[in-house]
N, C-alpha and C positions, 0 to 999 in steps of 0.2 A: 242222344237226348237233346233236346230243343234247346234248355235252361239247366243250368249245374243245382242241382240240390241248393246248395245256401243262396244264388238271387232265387231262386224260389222261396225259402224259407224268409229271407230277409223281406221280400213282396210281399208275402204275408202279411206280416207286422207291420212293415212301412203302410204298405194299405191299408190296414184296419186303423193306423193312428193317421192317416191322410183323410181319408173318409170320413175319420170321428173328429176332422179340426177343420174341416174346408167349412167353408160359408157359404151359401146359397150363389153369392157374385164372384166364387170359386176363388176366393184367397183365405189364404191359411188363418186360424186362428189358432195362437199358440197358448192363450190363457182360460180358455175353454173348456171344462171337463176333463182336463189333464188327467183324474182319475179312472177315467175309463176303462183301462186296460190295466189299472195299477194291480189286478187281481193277477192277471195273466203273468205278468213280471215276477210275481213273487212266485207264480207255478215252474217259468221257465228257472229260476233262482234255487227253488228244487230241484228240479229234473237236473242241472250243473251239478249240485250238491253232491248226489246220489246219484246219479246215474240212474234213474228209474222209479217211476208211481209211487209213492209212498204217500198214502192218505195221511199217514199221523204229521209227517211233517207240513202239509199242504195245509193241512188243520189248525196247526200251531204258528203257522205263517199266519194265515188268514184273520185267525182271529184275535195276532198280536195288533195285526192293522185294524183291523174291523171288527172288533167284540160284538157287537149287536145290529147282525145283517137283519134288515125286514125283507117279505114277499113282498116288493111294488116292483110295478113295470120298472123305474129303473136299473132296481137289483138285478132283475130278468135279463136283461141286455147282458150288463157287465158280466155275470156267470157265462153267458154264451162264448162273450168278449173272455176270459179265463178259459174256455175249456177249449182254444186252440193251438197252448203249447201240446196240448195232448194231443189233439188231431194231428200235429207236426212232428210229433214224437212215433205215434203210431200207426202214421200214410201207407204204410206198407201192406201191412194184415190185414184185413178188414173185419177177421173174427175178434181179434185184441183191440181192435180201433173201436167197434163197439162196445167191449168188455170195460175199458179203459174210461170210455166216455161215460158210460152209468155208473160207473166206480168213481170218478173225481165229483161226480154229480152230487153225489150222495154226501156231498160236504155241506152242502145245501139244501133249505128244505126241496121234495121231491116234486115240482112242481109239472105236471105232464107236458103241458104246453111249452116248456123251457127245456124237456127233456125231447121232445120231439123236435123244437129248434135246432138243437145240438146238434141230434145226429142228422139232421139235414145238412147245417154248416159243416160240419165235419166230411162228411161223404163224399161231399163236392170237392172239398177241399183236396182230400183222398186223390179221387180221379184227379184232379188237374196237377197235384204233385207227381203223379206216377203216371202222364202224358195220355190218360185213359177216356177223357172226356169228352163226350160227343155230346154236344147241343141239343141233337135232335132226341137222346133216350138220357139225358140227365133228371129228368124229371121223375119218369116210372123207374128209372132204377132207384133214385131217393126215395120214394114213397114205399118201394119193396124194403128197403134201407130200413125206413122205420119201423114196416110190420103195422099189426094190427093195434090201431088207438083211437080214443072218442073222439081228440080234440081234432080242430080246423083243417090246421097245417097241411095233408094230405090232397082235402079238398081244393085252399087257394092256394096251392101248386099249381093242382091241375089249371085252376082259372090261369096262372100264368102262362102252361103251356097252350091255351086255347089262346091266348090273347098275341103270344109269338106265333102261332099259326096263321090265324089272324093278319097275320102283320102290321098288328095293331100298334100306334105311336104313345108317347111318354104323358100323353095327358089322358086315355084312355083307360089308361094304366094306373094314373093315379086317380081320376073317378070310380076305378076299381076297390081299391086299398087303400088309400087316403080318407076313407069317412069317417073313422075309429082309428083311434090309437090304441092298436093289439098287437101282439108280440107277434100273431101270426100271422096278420097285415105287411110287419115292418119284415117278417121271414119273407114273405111271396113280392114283396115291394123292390128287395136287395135283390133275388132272382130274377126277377123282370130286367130290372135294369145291366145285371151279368151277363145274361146271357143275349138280352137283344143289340148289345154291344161287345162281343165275346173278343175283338180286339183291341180294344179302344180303354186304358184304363182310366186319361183322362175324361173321355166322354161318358164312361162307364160311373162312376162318382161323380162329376159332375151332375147328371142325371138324381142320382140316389142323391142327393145334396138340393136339389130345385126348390125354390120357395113354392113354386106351384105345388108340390104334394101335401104344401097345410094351409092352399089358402083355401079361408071361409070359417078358421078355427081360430080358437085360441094360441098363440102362440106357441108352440112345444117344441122347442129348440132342441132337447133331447131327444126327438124323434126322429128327426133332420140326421142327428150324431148315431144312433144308432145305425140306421136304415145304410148311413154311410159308410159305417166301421165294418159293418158285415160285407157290403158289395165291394169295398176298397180289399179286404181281408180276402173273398174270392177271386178279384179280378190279380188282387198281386201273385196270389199261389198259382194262376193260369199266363199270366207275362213275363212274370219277374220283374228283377229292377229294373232289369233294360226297357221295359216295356209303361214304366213311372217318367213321368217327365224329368227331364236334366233340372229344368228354374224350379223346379218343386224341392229335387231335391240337393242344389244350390244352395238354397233359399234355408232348408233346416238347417245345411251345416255351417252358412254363416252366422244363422241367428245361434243355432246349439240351446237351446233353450231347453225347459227340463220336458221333460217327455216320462208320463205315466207312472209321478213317484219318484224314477231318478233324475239325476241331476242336471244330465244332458242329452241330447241328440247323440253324440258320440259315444255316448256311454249304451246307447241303447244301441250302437251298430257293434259294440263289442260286446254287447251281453250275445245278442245273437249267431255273433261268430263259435263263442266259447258252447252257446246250444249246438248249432251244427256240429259241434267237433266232437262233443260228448252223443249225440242221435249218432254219429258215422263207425263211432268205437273208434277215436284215436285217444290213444294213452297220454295223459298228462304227468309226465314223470315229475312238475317240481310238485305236483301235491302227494308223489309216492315217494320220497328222495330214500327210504330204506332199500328200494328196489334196484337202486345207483351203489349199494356197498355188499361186500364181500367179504365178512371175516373181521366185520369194523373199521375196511381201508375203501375209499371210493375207485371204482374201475370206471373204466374208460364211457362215453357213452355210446347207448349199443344202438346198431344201424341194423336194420331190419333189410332183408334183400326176398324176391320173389319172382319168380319165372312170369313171363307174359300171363296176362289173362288168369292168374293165380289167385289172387285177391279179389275177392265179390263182394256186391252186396250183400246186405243181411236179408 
């Protein structure tokens, strides 16, 4: 394997909140929509909990923070930004990574065009966690991914894959996508910019970050953040952290400043450690400590042993 599972997973996340805080002149803002991904925290805070999908709880989470979500574009975003501890939870399967993704959806109203985002983000996601991603058929496999639907998404894919064919540049791209602010714009906008820099994370965000993709508008700073959170969120599950700039991520852990709800940077590289351990199946024995006694006296703690090549994944 290229990348170990957690800088992959950790890529993820760091991407998706580097992407939703950079600034068009590529430096960080840390007081910026901090809430953006505060949805996805509280899912990955379940999936810890439990150990697995539980809508009631994700329900009960949701709406102790957020009692009265609306359908606007912004909601739209953050639900997408939320449904990728799930895609990180379920990279493996692709039958349950769908089942999973319409299932936490459904926490929300059922908006198609957010629902077909999802599993776009998600799919991609899929492949580049499980080293399966080839540039050149990432596109028609996603669209086979969705299936059949009325909305856009499908269609400015494709525009994106003509436009990489093409070898069409970043301002091309955004005369494309940049005329409207639509969910499925800012879908095909993160794709563009993914894939026609498939190594490059900095350049990759950057790009999805460009003040070029809103001039002539009104200013929509959230579009910027989105566009960015989704290409940072792909480009990190396809590099990893190794593949994140060093002064980038220097830079959060001296500032540590709070990050999506919690309190800090470090706090959010140990939420994600404790996801990884709970996705991989390693047992937490202090939150079982009955499973440490014997007859009401504690034994010893127990060491696990296994022949070569024994232990797999799931």
């Amino acid at each position: 394997m290229r990348y170990s599972p957690i800088s992959r997973f950790k890529g993820t996340l760091l991407g998706a909140f580097l992407g939703g805080n950079l600034a068009s002149n590529g430096e960080i803002q840390f007081q910026n929509y901090l809430d953006l991904g505060k949805m996805a925290v509280l899912g990955i805070q379940s999936l810890i909990a439990l150990g697995r999908l539980d809508l009631d709880d994700w329900i009960g989470r949701q709406q102790e923070e957020s009692p009265h979500l609306v359908a606007t574009d912004d909601i739209s975003i953050k639900i997408i930004i939320a449904t990728l501890p799930v895609a990180l939870f379920f990279h493996e399967n692709q039958i349950k990574l769908r089942q999973n993704l319409l299932r936490v959806l459904k926490i929300w109203e059922d908006d198609p065009v957010v629902r077909d985002g999802t599993l776009a983000v998600g799919y991609a996601l899929a492949l580049a966690l499980t080293e399966k991603l080839d540039p050149l058929t990432l596109i028609p496999q996603t669209i086979s991914f969705i299936g059949e639907t009325p909305t856009s998404i499908p269609k400015q894919l494709l525009r994106v894959q003509n436009l990489l064919e093409q070898g069409a540049g970043l301002s091309r791209a955004q005369a494309e996508f940049a005329k409207e602010e639509k969910l499925s714009n800012t879908i095909a906008m993160a794709f563009y910019c993914f894939l026609s820099t498939l190594e490059d994370f900095r350049l990759t965000v950057l790009q999805a970050t460009h003040k070029g993709n809103f001039q002539g508008q009104v200013p929509m700073p959230l579009s910027s953040q989105a566009t960015g959170a989704i290409t940072g969120a792909l480009s990190g599950a396809y590099n990893g952290t190794g593949g994140i700039p060093v002064n980038w991520q220097v830079l959060l852990l001296q500032k540590n400043s709070p990050v999506w709800g919690l309190t800090s940077f470090s706090q959010m590289l140990q939420l994600t450690d404790a996801f990884v351990a709970v996705w991989s199946g390693v047992y937490n024995l202090t939150l079982n400590p009955r499973e440490l006694t014997e007859e009401g006296c504690e034994v010893a703690l127990l060491s696990v042993y296994a022949a070569p090549r024994v232990i797999r994944s799931r």
